[in-house]
C-alpha positions in Angstrom: -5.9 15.2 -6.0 -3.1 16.1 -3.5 0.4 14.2 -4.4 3.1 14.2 -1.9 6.5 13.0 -3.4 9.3 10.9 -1.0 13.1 11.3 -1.9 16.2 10.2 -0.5 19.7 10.5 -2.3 20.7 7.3 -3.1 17.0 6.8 -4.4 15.1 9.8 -5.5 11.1 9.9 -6.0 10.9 6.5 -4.5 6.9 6.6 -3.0 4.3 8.8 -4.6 1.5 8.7 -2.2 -1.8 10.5 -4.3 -4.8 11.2 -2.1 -7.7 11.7 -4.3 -10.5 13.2 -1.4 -12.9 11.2 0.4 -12.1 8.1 -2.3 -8.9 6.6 -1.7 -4.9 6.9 -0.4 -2.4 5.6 -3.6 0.9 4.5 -2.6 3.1 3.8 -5.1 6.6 2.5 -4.8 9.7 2.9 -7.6 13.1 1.7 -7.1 15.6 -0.3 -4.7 13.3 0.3 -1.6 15.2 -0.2 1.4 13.6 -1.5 5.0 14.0 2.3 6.4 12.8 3.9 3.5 9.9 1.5 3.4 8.9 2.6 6.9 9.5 5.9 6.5 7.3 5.6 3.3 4.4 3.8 5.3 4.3 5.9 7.8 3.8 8.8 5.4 0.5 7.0 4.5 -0.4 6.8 8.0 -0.1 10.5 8.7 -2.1 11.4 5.3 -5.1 8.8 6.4 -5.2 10.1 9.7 -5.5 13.8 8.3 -7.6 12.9 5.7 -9.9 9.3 6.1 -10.7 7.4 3.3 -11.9 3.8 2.9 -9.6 2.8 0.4 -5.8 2.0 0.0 -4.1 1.2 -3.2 -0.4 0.3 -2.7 1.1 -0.5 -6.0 4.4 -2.0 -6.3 4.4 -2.6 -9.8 7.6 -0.5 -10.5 10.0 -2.0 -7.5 12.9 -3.2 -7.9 15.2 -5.7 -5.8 13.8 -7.0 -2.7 10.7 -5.3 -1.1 10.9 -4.8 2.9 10.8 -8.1 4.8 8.6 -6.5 7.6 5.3 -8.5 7.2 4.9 -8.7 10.6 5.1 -4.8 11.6 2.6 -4.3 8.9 0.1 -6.7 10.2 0.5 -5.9 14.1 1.6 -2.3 14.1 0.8 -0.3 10.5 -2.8 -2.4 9.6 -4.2 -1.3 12.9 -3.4 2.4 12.9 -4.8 2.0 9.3 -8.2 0.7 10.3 -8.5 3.3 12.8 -7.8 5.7 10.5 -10.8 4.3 8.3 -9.4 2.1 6.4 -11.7 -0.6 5.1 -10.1 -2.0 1.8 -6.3 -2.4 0.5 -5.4 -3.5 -2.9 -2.1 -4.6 -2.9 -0.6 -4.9 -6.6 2.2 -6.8 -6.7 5.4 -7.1 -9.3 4.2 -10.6 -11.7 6.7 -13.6 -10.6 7.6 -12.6 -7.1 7.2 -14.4 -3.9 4.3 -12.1 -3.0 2.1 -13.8 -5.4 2.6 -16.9 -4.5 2.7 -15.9 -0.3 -0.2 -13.8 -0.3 -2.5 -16.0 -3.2 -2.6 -18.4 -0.5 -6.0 -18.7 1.4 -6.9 -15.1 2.1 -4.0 -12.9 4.5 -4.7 -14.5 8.0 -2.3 -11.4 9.2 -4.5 -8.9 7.9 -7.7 -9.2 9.7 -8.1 -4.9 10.4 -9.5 -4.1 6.6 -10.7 -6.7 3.5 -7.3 -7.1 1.5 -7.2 -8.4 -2.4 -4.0 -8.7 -4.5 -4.0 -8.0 -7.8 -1.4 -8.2 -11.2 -3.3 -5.8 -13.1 -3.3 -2.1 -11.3 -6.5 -1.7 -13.4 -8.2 -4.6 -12.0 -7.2 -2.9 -8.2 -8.6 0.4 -8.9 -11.8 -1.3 -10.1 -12.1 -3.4 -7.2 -11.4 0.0 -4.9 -14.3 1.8 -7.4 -16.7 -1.1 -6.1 -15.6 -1.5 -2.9 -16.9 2.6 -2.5 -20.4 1.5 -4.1 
């Protein structure tokens, strides 16, 4: 497994991104993200699936904080796309219990998202063992 490691000053460690070869890309998110930090953070996933492809995405947001970045639209027209071409097939997106992401995105499945199949989960456990199926 190869583990890159994003800081800034006024929020250090704040995306982990783990590659585990030829399986899947895991992004996960700590802290006050702020909207450039979240790009910055997304687009270091973008370089590591378009120097390594994998099929599978996990981005795990389980330990964020404060508002998460209120670019939904970027990440459908612009980031989804150079995903998919980068091989992405499935994301799991696990999401902090009680926010408006569950309630948003529980809806009828993502109509933004049509690039890759997409699942939201509580439970990072139940993600990964969606992702380990998805690979079957």
């Amino acid at each position: 497994m190869t583990e890159y490691l994003l800081s800034s000053p006024e929020n250090p460690d704040y995306c982990r991104l783990s590659y585990l070869p030829e399986q899947q890309l895991t992004v996960s998110w700590h802290g006050q993200v702020t909207g450039p930090l979240a790009y910055e953070g997304a687009q270091a996933a973008l370089d590591i699936l378009r120097q390594h492809p994998c099929c599978c995405l996990l981005n795990d947001n389980t330990d964020l904080q404060g508002p998460w970045f209120d670019s939904l639209l970027w990440l459908a027209q612009r980031w989804a796309p150079a995903a998919a071409a980068a091989g992405v097939q499935y994301v799991a997106h696990v999401v902090r219990a009680g926010t408006l992401a569950t309630t948003f995105l529980g809806a009828p499945t993502h109509h933004l998202f049509t690039q890759f199949e997409i699942q939201i989960f509580d439970l990072l456990t139940e993600a990964n063992d969606w992702l380990a199926s998805c690979r079957k």
